[in-house]
Every structure is written in C-alpha cells, then in structure tokens.
C-alpha positions as semicolon CSV with decimal commas, in nm:
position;residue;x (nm);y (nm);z (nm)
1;X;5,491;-14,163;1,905
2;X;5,099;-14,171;1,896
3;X;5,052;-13,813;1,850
4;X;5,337;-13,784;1,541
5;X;5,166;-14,100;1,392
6;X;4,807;-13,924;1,404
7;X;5,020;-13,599;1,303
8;X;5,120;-13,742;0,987
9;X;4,813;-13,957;0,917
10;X;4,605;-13,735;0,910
11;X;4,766;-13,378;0,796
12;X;4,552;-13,235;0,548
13;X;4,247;-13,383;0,649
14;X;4,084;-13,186;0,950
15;X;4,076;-12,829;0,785
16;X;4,232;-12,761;1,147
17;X;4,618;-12,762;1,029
18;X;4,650;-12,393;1,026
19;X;4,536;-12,349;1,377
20;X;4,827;-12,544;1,532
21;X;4,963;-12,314;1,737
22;X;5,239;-12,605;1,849
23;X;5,288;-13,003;1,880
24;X;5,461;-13,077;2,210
25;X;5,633;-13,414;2,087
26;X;5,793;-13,439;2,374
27;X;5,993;-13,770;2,463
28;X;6,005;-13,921;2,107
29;X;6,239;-13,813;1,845
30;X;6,196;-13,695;1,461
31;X;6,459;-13,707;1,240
32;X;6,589;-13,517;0,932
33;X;6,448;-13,752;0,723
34;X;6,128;-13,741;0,837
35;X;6,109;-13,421;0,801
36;X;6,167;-13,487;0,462
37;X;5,949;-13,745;0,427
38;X;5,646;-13,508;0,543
39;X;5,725;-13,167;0,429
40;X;5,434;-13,075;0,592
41;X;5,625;-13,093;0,968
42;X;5,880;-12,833;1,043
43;X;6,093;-12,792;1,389
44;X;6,068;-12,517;1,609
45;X;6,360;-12,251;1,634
46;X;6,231;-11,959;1,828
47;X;6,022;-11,922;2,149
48;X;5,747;-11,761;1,974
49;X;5,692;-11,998;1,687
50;X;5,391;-12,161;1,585
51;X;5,275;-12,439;1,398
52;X;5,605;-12,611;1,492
53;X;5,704;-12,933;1,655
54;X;5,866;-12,899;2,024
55;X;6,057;-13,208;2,083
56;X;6,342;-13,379;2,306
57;X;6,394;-13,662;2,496
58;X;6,604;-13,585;2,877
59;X;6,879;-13,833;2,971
60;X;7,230;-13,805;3,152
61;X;7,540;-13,736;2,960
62;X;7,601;-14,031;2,763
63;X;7,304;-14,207;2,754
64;X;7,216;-14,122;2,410
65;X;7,266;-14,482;2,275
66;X;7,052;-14,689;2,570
67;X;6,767;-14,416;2,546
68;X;6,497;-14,636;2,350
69;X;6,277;-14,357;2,251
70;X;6,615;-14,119;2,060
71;X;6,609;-14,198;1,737
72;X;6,964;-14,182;1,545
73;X;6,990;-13,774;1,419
74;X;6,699;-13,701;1,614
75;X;6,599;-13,301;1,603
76;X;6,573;-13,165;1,936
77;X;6,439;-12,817;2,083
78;X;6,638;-12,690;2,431
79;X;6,302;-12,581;2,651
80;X;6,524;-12,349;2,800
81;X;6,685;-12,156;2,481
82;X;6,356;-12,269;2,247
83;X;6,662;-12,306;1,990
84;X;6,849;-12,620;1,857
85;X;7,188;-12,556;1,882
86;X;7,387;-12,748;2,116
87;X;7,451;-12,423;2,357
88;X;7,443;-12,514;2,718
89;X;7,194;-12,385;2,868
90;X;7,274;-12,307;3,280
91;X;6,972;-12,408;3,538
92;X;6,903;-12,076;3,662
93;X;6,695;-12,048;3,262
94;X;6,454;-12,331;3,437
95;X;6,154;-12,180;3,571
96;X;6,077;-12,462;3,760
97;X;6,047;-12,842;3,733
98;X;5,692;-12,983;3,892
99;X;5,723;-13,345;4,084
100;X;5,381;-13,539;4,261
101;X;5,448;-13,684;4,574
102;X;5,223;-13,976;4,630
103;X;4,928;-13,823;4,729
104;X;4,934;-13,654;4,400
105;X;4,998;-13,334;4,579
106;X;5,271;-13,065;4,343
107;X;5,595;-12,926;4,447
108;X;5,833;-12,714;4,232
109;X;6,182;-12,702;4,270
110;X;6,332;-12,340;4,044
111;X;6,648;-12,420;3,857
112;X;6,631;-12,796;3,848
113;X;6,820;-12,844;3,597
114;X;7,041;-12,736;3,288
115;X;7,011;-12,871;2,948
116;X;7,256;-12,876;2,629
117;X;7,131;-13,088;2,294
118;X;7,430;-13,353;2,228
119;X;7,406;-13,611;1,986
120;X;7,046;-13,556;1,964
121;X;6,956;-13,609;2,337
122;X;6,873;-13,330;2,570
123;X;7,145;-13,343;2,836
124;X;7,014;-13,291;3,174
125;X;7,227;-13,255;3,523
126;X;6,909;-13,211;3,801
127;X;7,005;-13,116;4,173
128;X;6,838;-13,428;4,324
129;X;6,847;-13,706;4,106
130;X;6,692;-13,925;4,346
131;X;6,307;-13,724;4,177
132;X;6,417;-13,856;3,856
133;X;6,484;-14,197;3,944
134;X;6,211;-14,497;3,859
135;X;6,326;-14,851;4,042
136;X;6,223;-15,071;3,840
137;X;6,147;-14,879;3,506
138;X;6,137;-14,985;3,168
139;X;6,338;-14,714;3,111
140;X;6,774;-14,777;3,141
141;X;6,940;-14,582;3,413
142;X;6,965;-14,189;3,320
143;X;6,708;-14,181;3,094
144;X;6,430;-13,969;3,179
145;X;6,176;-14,032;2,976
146;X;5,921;-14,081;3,226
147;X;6,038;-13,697;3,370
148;X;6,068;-13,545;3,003
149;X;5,740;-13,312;3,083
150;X;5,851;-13,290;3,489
151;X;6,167;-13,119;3,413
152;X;6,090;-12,789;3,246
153;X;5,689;-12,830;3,331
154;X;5,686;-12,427;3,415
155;X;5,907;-12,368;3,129
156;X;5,660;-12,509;2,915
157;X;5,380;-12,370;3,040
158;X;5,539;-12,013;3,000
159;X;5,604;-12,081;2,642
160;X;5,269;-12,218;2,567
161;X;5,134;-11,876;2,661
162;X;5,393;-11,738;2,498
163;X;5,298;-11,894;2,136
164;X;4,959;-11,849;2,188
165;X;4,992;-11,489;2,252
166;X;5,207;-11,502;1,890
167;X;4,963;-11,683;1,680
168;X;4,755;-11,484;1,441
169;X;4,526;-11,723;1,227
C-alpha cells in the first residue's frame, strides 16, 4: 500500500519514471479504476515487461472475500505465467518457494505450489501448508499475505533478471 501511495504521489516528480524497470506491488491490490484514475500506472502482461506493476495477493480457494488486503476487481499478475488470465498454472512452473527457519537460516522447497487468478486473488494449493500457516496472525485462515513474496521468491528473482536484461532506457 505504501509503495503504490508514494507511486502515485509522486509520479512525475523524480525525473526517474522512465527508469522503472518494474513495481513489485506484491500483496495489495489495484483495481481497474485506479488504473484509470492514474493513467500513468499500467499492469504487467508479459515476463519481459518493464515499467509495469507486478501484483497479487496468495490465499486458498475461496478466500477472496476474508482477504483484507484484495480489493473488489483487483488486477492480478500469475508469477508463474507473468500473464493475467485466469489459466491454472501447475507447480512444477515454481522455481522454488524460500522459507526461514528460526535461526533465519533459508530452505527452498521446488514446485511449492500452483497458482490460477480467480476473482482477483491468486489461488494457491502449497504441498505443506503447515510453512504457510501464522497462529495467531492478523491475517484470516488461508490468506497468505504474510507468504505472498515466500511463495514464488525464486520465481521472482528469475524474472527480475529477466526484465532487467529487457530494459533499454
């Protein structure tokens, strides 16, 4: 939310807006109408995109309406297509999802998860959902929102290199 705020606050003003290669909005939600509202933002569509907004939020099937951070129509990019249509998308696209243990130490698990866009939220079905589970979180059962980076972290990171190599200022 911070980072779309200072986004659209301050667009125009840096004389660094055509050196964004891509905005990782990831766990908040833009709509069609914002979009509208600031002409200035558009959606990614394509792996090798830039200057584009990346964003989704990662819940269980049917969670769309408790997930606090989803807005109603919100746009969302599949990290594992780079597309938004609402094709499933099977685990074995996931590259790996990165959890800390407690002493902060890494592990990746390969082919975590899938992920299909429906209704706006990205739909995720991980192998162990015990690593995306929070007692206590502020966050309703099945939403992820504290995993949204987790989840696709070396999908992500393959991409980023991916756009970079792709932008030409």
């Amino acid at each position: 939310m911070i980072l779309t705020d200072l986004l659209i606050e301050h667009w125009g003003s840096t004389g660094a807006e055509d050196r964004l290669i891509a905005a990782l909005l990831l766990g908040w939600s833009l709509t069609p109408e914002d979009l509208a509202a600031y002409t200035f933002l558009y959606m990614g569509e394509r792996a090798d995109q830039t200057g584009c907004i990346v964003s989704y939020n990662t819940m269980a099937e049917g969670r769309q309406s408790v997930a606090p951070t989803l807005k109603k129509g919100a746009l969302t990019v599949n990290p594992l297509s780079w597309t938004m249509d609402g094709a499933f998308v099977p685990a074995d696209k996931n590259l790996g999802a990165v959890f800390f243990d407690e002493a902060g130490v890494p592990t990746t698990y390969s082919h975590f998860t899938s992920a299909q866009i429906v209704d706006g939220g990205l739909i995720v079905q991980p192998e162990n959902v015990d690593l995306v589970t929070v007692n206590g979180s502020h966050f309703p059962e099945g939403v992820y929102h504290a995993f949204d980076y987790s989840l696709f972290f070396e999908n992500l990171k393959a991409n980023i290199a991916e756009r970079i190599d792709a932008y030409v200022p």
